[in-house]
C-alpha positions in Angstrom: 0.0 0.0 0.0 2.5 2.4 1.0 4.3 2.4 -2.6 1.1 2.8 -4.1 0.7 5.9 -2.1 4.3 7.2 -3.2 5.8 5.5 -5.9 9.4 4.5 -5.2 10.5 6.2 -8.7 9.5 9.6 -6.8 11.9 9.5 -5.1 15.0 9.8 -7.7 12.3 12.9 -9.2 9.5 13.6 -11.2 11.2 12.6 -14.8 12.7 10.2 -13.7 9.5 8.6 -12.4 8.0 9.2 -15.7 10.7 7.4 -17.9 10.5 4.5 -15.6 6.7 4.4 -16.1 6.9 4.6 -20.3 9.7 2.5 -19.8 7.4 -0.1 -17.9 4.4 0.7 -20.4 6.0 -0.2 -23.5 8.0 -3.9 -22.4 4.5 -4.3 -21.1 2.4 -3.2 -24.3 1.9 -3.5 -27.9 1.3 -0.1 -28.1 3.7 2.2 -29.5 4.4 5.0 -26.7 6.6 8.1 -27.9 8.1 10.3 -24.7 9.1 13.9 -25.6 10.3 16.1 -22.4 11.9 19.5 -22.7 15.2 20.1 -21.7 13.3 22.9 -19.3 11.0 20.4 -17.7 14.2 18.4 -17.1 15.4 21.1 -15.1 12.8 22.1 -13.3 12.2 21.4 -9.5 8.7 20.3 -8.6 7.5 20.2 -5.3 6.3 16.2 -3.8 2.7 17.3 -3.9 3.5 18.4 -7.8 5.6 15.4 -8.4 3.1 12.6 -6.7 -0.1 14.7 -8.3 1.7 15.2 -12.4 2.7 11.1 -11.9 -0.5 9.6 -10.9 -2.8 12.2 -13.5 0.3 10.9 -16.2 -0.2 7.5 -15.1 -4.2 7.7 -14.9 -4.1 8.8 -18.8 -1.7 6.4 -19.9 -3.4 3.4 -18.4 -6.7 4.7 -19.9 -5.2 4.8 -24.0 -3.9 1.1 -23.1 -6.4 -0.2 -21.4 -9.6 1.5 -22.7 -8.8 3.1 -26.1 -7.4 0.4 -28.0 -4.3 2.8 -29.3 -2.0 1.1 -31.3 0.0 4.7 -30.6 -0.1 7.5 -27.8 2.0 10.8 -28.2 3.4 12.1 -25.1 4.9 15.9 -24.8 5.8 17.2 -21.7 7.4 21.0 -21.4 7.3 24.6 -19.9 6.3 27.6 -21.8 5.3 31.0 -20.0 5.6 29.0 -16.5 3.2 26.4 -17.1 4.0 23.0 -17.7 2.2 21.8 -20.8 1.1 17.9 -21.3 -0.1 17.0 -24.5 -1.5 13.8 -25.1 -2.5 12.5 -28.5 -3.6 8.7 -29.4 -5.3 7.2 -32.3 -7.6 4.8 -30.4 -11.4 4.4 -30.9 -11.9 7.6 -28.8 -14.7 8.5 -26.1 -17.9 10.9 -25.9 -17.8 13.1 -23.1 -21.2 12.1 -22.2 -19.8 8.6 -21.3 -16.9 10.7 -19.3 -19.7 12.2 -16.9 -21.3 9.1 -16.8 -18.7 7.1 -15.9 -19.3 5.3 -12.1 -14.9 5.0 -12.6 -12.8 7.3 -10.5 -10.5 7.2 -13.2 -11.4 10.9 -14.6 -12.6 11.9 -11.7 -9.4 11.8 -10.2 -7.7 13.3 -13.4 -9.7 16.2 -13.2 -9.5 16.4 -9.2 -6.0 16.2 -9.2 -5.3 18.9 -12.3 -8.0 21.1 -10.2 -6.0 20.6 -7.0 -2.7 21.8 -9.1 -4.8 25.2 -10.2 -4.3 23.9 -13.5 -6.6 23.7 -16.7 -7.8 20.6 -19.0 -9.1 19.9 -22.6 -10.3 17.1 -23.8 -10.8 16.6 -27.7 -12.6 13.3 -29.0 -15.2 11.9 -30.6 -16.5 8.4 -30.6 -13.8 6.0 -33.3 -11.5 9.0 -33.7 -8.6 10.4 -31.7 -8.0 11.4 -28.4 -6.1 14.2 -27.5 -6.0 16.0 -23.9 -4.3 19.1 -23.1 -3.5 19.8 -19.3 -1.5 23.1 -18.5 -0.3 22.8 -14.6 0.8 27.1 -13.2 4.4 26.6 -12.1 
């Protein structure tokens, strides 16, 4: 229970956390996962609240494409631009209607959202039902 609370990986830092996670995804998938981190968000210090909150919403979102979305390929960008960190995540699964979203009895996007909100932070989602998904999260630094 306790690493589920705070991933081990956390404690080495954010990105590193993250690279061990795609790392993990992609021996354990047959879906294509591309990683693409700024040499600023490399740099950057986040805060454990930050760190834990970015992982687990970054984590949430992957599991989602693999699990859920049938994505043969999810794009992955994560960098700073006018203090804000940026995530942009694109994959060419069978997409979702944001009606099933709100009516989803999951915590799965619940958690997303309640963890982006706690961060002061913003979300977009863009998808339609057999088309794309891409979500855009912008987190104030």
């Amino acid at each position: 229970i306790s690493h589920n609370l705070m991933p081990e990986a956390l404690n080495f830092g954010l990105i590193k956390a993250v690279e061990d996670l795609f790392h993990k995804l992609r021996s354990n998938s047959q879906t294509k996962i591309t990683l693409s981190i700024s040499d600023e968000t490399r740099s950057h210090s986040f805060s454990s609240q930050q760190s834990l909150s970015l992982y687990r919403i970054i984590q949430e979102i992957l599991g989602n494409a693999i699990k859920h979305a049938d994505a043969s390929l999810i794009q992955f960008q994560l960098y700073i631009e006018n203090s804000q960190l940026i995530m942009n995540i694109a994959d060419n699964g069978k997409g979702v209607s944001k009606t099933i979203l709100q009516d989803s009895r999951g915590l799965g996007w619940k958690n997303i959202t309640a963890r982006v909100n706690l961060l002061g932070g913003t979300m977009k989602l863009q998808s339609e039902p057999s088309k794309e998904t891409k979500i855009n999260i912008l987190i104030p630094l």
